[in-house]
N, C-alpha and C positions, 0 to 999 in steps of 0.2 A: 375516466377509468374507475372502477369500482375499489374502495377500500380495503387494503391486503389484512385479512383476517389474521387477528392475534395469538397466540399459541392456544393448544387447546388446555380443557380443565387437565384432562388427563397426562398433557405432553411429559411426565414423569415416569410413567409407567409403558410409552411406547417403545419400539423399538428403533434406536438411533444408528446408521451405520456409522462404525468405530476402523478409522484405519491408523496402521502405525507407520510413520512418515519419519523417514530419517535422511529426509537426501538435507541440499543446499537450499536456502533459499535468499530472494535479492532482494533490496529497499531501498527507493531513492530518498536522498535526505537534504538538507542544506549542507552546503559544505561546513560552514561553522556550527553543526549540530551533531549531537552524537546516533551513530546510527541505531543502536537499542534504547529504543522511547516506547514505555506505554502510557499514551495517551489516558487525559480524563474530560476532556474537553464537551464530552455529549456532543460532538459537532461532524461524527463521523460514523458511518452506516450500521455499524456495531458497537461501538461504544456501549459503556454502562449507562443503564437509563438514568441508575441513582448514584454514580460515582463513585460506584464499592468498589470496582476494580480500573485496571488500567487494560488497554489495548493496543497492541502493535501490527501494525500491517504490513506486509511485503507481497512480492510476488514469487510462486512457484520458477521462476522462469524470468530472464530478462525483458524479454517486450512484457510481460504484464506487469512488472516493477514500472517502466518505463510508459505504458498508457495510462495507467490509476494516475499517474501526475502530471505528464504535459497533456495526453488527448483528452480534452475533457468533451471536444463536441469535432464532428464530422467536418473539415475542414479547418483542423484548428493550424495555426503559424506559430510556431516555436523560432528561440530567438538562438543565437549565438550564447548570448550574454547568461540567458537561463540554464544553458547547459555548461556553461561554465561554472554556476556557482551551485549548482544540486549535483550532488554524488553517488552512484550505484555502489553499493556496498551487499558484501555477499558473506551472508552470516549461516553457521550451522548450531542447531542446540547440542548439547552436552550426551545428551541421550536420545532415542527414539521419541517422537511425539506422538501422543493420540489425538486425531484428528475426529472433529466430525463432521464425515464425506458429506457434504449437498451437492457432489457434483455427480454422481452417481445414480443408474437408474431407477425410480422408486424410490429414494434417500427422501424425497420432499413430501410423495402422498405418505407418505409413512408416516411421519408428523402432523402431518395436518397444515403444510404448507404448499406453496406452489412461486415461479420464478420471478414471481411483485417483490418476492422477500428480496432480493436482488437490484431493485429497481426503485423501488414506491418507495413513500414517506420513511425518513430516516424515525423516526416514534418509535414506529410500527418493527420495523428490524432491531431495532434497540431494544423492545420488549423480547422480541426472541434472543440476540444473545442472551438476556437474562438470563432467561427459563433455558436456555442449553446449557448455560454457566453452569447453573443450579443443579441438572439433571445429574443422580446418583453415579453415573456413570464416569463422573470428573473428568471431559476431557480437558484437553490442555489446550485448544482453540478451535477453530472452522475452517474447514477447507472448503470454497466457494467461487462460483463460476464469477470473472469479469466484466461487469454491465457491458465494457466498452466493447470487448470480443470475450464471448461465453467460453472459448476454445480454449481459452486461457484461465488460469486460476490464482487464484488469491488467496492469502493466508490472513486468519485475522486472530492472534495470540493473546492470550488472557494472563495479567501477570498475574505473580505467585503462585501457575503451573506451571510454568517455564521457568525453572529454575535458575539456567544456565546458557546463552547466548554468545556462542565464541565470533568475534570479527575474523574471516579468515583474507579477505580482501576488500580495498574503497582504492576508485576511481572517479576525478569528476566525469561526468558523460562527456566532457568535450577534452579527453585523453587521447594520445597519438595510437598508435598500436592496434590491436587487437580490438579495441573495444571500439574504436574509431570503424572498422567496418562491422561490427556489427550496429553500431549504431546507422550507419548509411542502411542496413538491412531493416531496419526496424523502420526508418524515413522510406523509403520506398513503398515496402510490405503494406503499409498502413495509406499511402498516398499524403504523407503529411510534408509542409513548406517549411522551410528552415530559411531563416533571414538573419545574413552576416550582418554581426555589429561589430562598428570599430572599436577598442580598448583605447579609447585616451584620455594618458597619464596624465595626475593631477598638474599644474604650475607649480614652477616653484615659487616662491615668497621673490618680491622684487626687495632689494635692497635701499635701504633712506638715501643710498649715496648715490644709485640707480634713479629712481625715481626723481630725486632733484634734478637729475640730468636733464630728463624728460620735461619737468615739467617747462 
């Protein structure tokens, strides 16, 4: 595949489409992690190339929260034990957010991109958050199709425009209720395999007076 071209000289002076976005949005996380993280790790499709800023990810929508972390490839096997210890958490900002739409018709030749930027070398993507970071227009992050299903979308937040991120709800994905069939929705929809593990509890300590017994 041919090298997904880097933003252009100009990409400052195009025109960006700007949407304002105020609904919910979800993120799965470790259960022992807090669910507003922005990342600096350069290890992730938008990240900062140079580490000036930090980045959060979630999904518009619960299956794309949910495929960014367990599907990572076309017949993946999820466990029991994983969706026991990652959390969907369902956070909204403080205010409206300016997004900038690539999910949109024309949003990518407009810039001088096309859908590698979704797919190819994380480098390469990570040079364009830059230059979008940068762009006069200050949005507050990206709203962008999911490699895994395009249908679905992705949010990718840039800290210190996003001021304020309220937790409005966290559930691990393997919660009874409500989220239990959508989760069977999403296991279906997708054709993905789920494999029970058993939970067993640690031993307890044998006792000196036990043990002499034994021996």
């Amino acid at each position: 595949m041919e090298q997904m071209p880097g933003p252009p000289p100009d990409i400052h002076d195009r025109k960006i489409t700007i949407i304002e976005f105020n609904d919910s949005i979800f993120r799965t996380h470790g259960i022992d992690r807090n669910p507003i993280y922005f990342g600096r790790t350069g290890q992730h499709r938008f990240d900062s190339p140079d580490g000036s800023y930090g980045v959060l990810y979630a999904g518009r929508d619960q299956y794309c929260a949910f495929i960014e972390t367990f599907a990572r490839a076309a017949g993946t096997i999820i466990t029991t034990s994983e969706l026991r210890h990652r959390c969907l958490a369902e956070l909204k900002a403080a205010r409206a957010l300016r997004l900038v739409d690539l999910t949109q018709s024309g949003a990518l030749v407009r810039i001088g991109a096309d859908a590698r930027l979704f797919s190819a070398d994380h480098v390469i993507s990570q040079t364009w958050s830059k230059a979008l970071y940068d762009h006069p227009l200050k949005a507050d992050g990206l709203l962008y199709p999911s490699r895994l299903d395009p249908t679905k979308h992705a949010l990718a937040l840039f800290e210190g425009r996003v001021r304020k991120l309220v937790e409005l709800d966290r559930q691990t994905w393997y919660a009874t209720g409500k989220l239990r069939y959508l989760l069977a929705e999403i296991i279906d929809h997708y054709d993905l395999a789920v494999i029970e593990e058993k939970v067993i509890p640690p031993r307890k300590p044998t006792s000196r007076a036990v043990q002499q017994r034994l021996e």
